[in-house]
LUMKE-466692 format. One record per residue (C-alpha): x, y negated, z; chain; residue number from 1. Coordinates in Angstrom, 1 decimal, m for minus. Layout:
N
+--------+--------+--------+---+-----+
:   east :  north :     up : c :   k :
+--------+--------+--------+---+-----+
:      X :      Y :      Z : A : NUM :
...
+--------+--------+--------+---+-----+
//
This chain:
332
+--------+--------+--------+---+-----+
:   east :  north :     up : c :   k :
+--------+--------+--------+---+-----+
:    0.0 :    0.0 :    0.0 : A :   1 :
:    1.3 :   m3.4 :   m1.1 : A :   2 :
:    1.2 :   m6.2 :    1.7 : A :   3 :
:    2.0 :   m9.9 :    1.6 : A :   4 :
:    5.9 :   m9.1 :    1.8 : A :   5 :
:    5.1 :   m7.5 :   m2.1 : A :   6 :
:    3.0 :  m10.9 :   m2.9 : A :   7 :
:    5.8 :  m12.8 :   m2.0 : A :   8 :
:    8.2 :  m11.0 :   m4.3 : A :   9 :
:    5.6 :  m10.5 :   m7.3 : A :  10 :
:    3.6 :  m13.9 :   m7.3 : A :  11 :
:    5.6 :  m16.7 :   m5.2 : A :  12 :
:    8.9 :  m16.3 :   m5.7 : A :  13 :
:    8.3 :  m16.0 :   m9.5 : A :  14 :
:    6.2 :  m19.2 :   m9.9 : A :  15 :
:    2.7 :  m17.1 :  m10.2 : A :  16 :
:    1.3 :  m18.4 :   m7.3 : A :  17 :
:   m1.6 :  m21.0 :   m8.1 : A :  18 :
:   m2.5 :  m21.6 :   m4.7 : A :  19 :
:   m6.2 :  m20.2 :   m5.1 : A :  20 :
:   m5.6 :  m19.5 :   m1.4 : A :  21 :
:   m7.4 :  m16.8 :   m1.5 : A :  22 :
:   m5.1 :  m14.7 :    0.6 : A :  23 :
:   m5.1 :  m17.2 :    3.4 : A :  24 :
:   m9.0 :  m17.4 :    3.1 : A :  25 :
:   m9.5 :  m13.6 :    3.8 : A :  26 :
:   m6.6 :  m13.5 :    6.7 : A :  27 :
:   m8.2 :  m16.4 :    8.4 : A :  28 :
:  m11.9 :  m15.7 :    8.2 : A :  29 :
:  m11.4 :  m11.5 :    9.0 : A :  30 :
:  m10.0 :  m13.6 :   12.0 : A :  31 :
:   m6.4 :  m11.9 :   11.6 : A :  32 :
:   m4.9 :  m15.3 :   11.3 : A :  33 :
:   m1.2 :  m14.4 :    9.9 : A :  34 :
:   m1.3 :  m16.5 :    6.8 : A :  35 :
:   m2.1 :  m19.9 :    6.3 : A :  36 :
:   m2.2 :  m22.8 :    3.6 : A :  37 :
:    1.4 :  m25.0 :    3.7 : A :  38 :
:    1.9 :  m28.2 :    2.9 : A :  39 :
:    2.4 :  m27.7 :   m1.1 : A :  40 :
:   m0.9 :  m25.9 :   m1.0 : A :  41 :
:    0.8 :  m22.2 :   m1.3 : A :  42 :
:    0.3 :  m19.1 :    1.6 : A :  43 :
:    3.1 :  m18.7 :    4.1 : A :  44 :
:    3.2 :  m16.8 :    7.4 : A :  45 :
:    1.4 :  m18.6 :   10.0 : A :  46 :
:    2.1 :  m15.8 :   12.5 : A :  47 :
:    3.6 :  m12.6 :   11.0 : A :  48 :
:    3.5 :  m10.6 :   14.4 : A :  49 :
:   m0.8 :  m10.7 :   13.9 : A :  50 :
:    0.0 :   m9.3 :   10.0 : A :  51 :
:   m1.6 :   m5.9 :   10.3 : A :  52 :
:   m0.2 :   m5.0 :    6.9 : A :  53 :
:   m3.8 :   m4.4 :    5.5 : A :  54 :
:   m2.7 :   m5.1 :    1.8 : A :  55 :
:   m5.8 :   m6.9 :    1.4 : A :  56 :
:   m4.4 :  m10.4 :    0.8 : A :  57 :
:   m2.6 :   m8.9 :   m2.3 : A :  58 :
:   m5.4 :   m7.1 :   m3.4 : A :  59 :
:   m7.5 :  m10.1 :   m3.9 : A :  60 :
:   m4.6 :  m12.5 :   m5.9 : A :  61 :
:   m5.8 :  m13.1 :   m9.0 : A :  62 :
:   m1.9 :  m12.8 :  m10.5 : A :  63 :
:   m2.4 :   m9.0 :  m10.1 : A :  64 :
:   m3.8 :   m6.2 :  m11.9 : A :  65 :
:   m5.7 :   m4.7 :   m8.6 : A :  66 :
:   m9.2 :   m4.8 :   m8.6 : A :  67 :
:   m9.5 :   m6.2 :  m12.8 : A :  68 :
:  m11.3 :   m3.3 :  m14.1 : A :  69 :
:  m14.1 :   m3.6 :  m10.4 : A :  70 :
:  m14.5 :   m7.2 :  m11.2 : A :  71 :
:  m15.2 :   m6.9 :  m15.4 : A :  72 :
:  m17.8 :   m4.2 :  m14.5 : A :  73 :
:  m19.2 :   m6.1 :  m12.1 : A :  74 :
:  m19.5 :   m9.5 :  m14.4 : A :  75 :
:  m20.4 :   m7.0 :  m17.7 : A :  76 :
:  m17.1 :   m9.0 :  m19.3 : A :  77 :
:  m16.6 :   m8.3 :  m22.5 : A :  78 :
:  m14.3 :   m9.8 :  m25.1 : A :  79 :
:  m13.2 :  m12.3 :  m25.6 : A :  80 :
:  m13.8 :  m14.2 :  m23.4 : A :  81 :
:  m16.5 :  m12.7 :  m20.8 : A :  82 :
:  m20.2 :  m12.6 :  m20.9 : A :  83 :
:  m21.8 :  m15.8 :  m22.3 : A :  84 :
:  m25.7 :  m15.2 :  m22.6 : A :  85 :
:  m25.7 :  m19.0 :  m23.9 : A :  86 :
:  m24.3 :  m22.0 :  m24.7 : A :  87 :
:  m25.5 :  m25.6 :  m24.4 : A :  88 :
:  m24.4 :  m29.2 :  m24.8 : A :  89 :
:  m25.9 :  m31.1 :  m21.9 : A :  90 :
:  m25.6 :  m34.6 :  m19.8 : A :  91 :
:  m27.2 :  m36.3 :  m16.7 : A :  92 :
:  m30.2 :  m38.2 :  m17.2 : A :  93 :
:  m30.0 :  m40.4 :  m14.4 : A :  94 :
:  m27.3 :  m43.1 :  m15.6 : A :  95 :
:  m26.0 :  m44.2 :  m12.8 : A :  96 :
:  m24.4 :  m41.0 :  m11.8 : A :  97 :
:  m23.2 :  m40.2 :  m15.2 : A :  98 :
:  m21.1 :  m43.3 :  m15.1 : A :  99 :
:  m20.0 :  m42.5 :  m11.2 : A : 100 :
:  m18.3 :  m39.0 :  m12.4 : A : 101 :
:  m15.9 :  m37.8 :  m14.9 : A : 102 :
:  m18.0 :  m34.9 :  m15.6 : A : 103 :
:  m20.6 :  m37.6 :  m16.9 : A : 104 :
:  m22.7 :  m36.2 :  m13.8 : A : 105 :
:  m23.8 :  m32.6 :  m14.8 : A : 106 :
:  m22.3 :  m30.9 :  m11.9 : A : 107 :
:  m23.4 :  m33.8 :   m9.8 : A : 108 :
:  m27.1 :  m33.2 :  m10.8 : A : 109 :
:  m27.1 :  m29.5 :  m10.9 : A : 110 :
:  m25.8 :  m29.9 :   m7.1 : A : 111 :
:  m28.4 :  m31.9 :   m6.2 : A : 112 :
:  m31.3 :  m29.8 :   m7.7 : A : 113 :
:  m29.6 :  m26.9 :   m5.6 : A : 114 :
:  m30.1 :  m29.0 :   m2.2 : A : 115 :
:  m33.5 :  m30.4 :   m3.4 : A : 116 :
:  m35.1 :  m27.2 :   m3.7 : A : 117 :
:  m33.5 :  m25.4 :   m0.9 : A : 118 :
:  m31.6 :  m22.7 :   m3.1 : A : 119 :
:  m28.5 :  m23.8 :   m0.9 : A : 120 :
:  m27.2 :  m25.3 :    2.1 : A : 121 :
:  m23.7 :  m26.1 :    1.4 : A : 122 :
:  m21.2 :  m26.5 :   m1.5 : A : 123 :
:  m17.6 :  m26.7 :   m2.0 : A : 124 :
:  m16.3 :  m29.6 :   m4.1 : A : 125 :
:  m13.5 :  m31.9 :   m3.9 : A : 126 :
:  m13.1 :  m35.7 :   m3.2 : A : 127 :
:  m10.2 :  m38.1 :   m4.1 : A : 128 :
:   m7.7 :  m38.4 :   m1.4 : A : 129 :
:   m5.0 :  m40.7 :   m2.0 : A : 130 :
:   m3.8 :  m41.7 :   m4.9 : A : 131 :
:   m4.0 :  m39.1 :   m8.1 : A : 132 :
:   m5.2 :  m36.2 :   m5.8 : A : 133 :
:   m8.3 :  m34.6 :   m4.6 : A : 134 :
:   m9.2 :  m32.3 :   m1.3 : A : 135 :
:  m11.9 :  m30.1 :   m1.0 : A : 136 :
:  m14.3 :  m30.7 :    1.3 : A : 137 :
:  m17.6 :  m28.4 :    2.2 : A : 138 :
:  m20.8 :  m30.3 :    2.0 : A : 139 :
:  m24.1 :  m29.7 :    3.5 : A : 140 :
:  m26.2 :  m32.8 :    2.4 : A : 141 :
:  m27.2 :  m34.5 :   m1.0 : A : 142 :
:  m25.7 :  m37.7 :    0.0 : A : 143 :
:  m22.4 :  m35.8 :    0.5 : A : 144 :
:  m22.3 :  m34.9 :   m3.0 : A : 145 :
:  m23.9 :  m38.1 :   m4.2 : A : 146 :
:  m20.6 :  m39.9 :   m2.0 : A : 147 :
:  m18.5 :  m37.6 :   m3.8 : A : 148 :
:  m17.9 :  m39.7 :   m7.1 : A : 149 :
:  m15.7 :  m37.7 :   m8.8 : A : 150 :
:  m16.5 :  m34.3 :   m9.5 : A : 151 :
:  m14.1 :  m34.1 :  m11.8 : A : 152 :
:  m13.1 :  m30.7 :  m14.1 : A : 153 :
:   m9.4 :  m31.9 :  m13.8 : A : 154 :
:   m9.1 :  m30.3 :  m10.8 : A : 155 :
:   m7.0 :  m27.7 :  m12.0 : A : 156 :
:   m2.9 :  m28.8 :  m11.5 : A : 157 :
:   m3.0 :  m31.5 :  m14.5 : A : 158 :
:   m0.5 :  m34.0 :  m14.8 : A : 159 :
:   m2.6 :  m36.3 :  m13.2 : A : 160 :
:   m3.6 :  m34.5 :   m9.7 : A : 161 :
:   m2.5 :  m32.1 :   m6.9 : A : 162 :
:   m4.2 :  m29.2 :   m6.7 : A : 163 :
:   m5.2 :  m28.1 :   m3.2 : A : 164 :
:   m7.5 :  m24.3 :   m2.7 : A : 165 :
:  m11.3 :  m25.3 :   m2.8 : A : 166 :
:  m12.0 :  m21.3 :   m1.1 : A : 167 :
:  m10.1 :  m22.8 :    1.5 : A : 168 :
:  m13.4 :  m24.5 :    3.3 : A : 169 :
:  m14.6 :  m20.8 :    4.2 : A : 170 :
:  m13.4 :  m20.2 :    6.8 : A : 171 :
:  m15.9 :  m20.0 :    9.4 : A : 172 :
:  m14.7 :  m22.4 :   11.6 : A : 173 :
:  m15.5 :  m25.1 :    8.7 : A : 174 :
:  m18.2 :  m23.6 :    7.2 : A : 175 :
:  m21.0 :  m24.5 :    9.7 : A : 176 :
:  m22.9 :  m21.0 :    9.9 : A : 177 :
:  m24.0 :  m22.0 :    6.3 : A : 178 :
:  m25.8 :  m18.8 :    4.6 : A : 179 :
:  m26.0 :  m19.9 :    1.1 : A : 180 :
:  m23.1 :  m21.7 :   m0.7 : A : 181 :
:  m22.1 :  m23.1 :   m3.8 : A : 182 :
:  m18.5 :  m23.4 :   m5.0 : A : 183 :
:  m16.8 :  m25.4 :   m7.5 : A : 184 :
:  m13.5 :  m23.7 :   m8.3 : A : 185 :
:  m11.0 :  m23.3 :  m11.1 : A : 186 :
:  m10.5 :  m20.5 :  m13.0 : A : 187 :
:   m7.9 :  m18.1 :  m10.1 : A : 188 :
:  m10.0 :  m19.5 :   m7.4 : A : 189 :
:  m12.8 :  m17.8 :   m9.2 : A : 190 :
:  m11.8 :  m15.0 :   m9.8 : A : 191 :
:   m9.9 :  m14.5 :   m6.3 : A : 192 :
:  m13.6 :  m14.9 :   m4.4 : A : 193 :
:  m14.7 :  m11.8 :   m7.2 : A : 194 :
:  m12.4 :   m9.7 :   m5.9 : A : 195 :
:  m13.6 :  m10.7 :   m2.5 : A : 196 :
:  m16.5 :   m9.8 :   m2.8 : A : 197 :
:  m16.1 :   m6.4 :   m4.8 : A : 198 :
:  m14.4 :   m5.7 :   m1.6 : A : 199 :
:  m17.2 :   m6.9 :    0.7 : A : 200 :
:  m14.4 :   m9.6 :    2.5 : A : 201 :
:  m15.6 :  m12.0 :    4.6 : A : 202 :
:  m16.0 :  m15.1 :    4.3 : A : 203 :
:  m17.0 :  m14.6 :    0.4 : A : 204 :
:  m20.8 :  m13.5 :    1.4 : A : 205 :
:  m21.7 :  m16.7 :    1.8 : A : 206 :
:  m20.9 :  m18.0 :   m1.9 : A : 207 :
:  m24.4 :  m17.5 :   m3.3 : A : 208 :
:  m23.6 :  m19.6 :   m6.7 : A : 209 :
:  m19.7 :  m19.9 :   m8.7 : A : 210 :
:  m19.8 :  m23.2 :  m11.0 : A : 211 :
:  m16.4 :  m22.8 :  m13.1 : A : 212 :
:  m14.5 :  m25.7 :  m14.5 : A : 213 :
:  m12.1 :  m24.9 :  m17.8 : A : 214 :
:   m8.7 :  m25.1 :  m17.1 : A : 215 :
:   m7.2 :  m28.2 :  m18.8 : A : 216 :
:   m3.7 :  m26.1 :  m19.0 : A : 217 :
:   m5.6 :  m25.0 :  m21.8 : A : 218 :
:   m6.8 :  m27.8 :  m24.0 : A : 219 :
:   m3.1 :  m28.1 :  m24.6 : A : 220 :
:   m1.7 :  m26.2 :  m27.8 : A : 221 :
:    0.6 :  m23.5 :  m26.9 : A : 222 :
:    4.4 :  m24.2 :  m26.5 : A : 223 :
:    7.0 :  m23.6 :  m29.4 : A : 224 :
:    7.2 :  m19.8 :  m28.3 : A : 225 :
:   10.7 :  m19.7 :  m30.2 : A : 226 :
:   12.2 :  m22.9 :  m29.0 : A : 227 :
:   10.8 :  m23.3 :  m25.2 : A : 228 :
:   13.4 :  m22.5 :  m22.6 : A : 229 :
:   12.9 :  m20.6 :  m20.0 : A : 230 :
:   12.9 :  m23.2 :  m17.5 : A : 231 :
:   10.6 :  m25.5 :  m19.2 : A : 232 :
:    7.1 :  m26.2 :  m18.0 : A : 233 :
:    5.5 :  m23.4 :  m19.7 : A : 234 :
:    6.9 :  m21.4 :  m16.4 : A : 235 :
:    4.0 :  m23.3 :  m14.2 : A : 236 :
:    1.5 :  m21.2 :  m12.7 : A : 237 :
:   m1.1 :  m21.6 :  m15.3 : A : 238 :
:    1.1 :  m21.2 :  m18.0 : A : 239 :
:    0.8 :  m17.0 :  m16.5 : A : 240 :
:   m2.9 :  m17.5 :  m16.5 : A : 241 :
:   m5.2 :  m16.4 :  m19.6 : A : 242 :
:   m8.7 :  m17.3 :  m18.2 : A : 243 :
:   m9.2 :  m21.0 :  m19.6 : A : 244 :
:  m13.0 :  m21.2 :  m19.3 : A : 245 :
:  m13.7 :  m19.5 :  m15.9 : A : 246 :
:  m14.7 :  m16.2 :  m17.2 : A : 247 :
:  m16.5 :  m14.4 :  m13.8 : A : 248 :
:  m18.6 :  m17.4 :  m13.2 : A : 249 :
:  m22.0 :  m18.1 :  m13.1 : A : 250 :
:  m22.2 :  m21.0 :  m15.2 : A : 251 :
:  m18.6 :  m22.7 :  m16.9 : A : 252 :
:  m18.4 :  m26.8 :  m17.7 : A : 253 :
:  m15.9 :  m28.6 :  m19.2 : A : 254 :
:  m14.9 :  m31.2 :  m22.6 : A : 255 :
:  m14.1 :  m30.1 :  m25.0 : A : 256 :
:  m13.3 :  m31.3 :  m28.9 : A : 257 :
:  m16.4 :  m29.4 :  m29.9 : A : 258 :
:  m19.0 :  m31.0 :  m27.4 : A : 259 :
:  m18.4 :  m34.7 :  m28.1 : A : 260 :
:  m17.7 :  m37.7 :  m26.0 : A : 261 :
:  m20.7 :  m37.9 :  m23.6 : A : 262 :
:  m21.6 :  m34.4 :  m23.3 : A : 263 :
:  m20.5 :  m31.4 :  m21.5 : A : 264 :
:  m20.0 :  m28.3 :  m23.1 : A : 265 :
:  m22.1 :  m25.4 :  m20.3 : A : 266 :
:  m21.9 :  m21.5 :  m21.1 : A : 267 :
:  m24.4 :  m19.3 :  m19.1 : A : 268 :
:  m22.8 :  m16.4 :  m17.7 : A : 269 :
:  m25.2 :  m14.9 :  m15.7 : A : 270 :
:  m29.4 :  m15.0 :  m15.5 : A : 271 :
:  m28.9 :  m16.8 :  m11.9 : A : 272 :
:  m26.9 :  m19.4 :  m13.7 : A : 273 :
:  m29.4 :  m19.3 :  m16.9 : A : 274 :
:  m32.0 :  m20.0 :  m14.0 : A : 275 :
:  m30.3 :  m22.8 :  m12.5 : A : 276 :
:  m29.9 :  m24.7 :  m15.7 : A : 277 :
:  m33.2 :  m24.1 :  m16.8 : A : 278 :
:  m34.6 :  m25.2 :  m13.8 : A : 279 :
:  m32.9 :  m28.7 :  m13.8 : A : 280 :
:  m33.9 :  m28.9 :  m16.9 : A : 281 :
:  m37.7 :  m28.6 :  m16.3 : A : 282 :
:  m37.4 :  m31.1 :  m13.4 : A : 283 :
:  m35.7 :  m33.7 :  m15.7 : A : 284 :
:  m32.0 :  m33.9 :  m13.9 : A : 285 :
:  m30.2 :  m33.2 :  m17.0 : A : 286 :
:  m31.2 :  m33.6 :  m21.1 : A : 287 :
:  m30.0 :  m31.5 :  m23.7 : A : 288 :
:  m28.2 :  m32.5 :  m26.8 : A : 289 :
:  m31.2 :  m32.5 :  m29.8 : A : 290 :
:  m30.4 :  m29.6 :  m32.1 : A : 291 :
:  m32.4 :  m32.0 :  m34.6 : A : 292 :
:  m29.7 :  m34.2 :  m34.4 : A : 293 :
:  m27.2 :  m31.4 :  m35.5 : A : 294 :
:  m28.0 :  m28.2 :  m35.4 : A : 295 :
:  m24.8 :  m26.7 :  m34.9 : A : 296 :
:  m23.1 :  m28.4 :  m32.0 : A : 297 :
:  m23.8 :  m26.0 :  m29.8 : A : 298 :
:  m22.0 :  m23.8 :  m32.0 : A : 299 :
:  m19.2 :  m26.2 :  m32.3 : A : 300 :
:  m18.6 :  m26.3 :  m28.5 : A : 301 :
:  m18.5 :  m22.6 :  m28.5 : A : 302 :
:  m15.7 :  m22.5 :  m31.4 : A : 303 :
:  m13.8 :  m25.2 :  m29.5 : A : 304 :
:  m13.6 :  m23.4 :  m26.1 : A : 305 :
:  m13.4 :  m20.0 :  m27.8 : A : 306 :
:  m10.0 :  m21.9 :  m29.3 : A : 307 :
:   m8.9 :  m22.5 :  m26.3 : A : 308 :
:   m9.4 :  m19.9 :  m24.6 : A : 309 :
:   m7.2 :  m17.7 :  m27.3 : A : 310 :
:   m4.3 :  m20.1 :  m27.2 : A : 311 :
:   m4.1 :  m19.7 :  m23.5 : A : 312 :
:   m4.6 :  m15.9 :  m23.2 : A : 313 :
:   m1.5 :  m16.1 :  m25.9 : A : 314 :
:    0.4 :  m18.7 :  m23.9 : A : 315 :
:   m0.1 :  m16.3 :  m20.8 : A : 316 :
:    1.0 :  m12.8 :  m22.6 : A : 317 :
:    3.7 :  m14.5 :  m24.1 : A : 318 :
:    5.2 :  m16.0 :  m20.7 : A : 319 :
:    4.4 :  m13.1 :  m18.8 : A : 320 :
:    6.7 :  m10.8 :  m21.2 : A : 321 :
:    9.4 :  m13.7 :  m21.1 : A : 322 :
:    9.0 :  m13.3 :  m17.2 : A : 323 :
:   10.4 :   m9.8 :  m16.9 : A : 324 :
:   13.4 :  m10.9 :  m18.9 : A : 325 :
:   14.3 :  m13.1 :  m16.0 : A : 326 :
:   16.3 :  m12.6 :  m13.2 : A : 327 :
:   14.3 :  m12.9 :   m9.8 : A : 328 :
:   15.7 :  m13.2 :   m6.4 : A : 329 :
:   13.4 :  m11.1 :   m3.9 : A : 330 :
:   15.7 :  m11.8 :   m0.1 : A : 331 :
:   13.1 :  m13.5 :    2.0 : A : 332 :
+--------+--------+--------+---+-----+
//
């Protein structure tokens, strides 16, 4: 059985390690406490004499093969890109709050609608913090996600923003006894809470409702394969990652080149997600784009993440094969 020593060795010391803080998450709420979140947002020992050597916090990395196969049966994923039962091209109606979010509002308002109608009583979302980085925080009002102002899908370790692990506000001790959670996660933080819950972990029963953002590692074309060196930036942490448009969600937003300025490009992954959009819908929170305007947009949006989500998979394969070429210290 692998254990965290093995995570070290395989994910952090490599530059895998996207700080989903997943791991931590599990340790803390099974109430083991021997890992915790450091300062540059990655797991570390908090107290490695109460490290039971479970092998749990590996299982549930998203930078390893365990429990793939258990969570692509579970979502019915199928290529290439997991399950999309639909796509739209959708926006805010109220005004206001599209111009208060970089999202133009649609996560915002499909929040909302989630409070309003009692389908949850908590979400976790992140708010700016000092300059050109965001926190999550866990909500348990409207007004805290009306406050929040930018619910942004650049949440994922752009160029522009530190990434700190959303999953992180599950722990029990923050989480307020709430029974019915949404989150708002990247991509690995997704995917981490998946595994969670294939394995029944605590805290991850609580997470009623997975809103993805795409990965803007992704909207990038991929790297000169031939003339990158193997110290350039396409050794980051998502540059290992293939999952650009947040494949074991419920319901995936993001821009993209298809969707148009204005819009935001939504694929249904689920029939709980198809429900939740549908319902917003009927109560007037969000417009769709008029196919009578053009028919195909839709269709465009779909092409245009479908893009790139094949240049990232590629990206990934490529740097993970360059990876075992490298020479990788493993002392801790």
């Amino acid at each position: 059985m692998k254990t965290f020593f093995d995570l070290v060795q395989e994910v952090l010391k490599p530059g895998l390690c996207s700080g989903c803080g997943g791991c931590a998450v599990f340790c803390s709420g099974a109430g083991y406490g021997a890992l915790e979140i450091d300062n540059k947002g990655k797991p570390a020992y908090k107290d490695m004499e109460s490290c039971i050597q479970c092998g749990l916090c590996y299982s549930v990395c998203p930078k390893v093969k365990e429990l793939d196969d258990e969570i692509k049966d579970r979502a019915f994923w199928s290529e290439p890109m997991g399950p999309v039962i639909e796509t739209n091209v959708i926006r805010v109606v109220d005004p206001e709050l599209r111009n208060r979010t970089e999202d133009n509002g649609v996560l915002a308002a499909l929040l909302v609608h989630l409070f309003d109608e009692k389908y949850i009583d908590g979400a976790v979302i992140t708010r700016p913090s000092g300059e050109f980085q965001l926190r999550p925080i866990l909500v348990s009002t409207r007004e805290d996600i009306l406050a929040s102002a930018r619910i942004s899908h650049d949440t994922c370790h752009g160029d522009k923003y530190a990434e700190y692990p959303g999953i992180e506000q599950f722990h029990p001790s923050t989480r307020k006894n709430l029974k019915r959670v949404a989150l708002v996660g990247t991509p690995c933080q997704i995917n981490s809470l998946r595994k969670m819950q294939v394995l029944n972990l605590v805290p991850s029963d609580v997470i009623k409702f997975c809103f993805g953002l795409f990965c803007p590692s992704g909207d990038k074309e991929p790297a000169d394969h031939e003339s990158a060196g193997r110290d350039s930036e396409i050794f980051s942490a998502c540059g290992f990652c293939g999952d650009y448009s947040a494949e074991f969600a419920d319901v995936s937003f993001g821009k993209t080149s298809g969707g148009g300025d204005g819009w935001t490009t939504v694929l249904l992954r689920t029939p709980g997600g198809k429900k939740i959009l549908a319902d917003a819908l009927r109560f007037g929170r969000i417009e769709q784009f008029c196919i009578r305007d053009n028919p195909a947009f839709a269709t465009h949006a779909l092409k245009a993440v479908r893009k790139a989500s094949s240049a990232k998979k590629k990206t990934a394969r490529y740097n993970l094969r360059n990876l075992k070429s490298r020479p990788v210290r493993v002392n801790i």
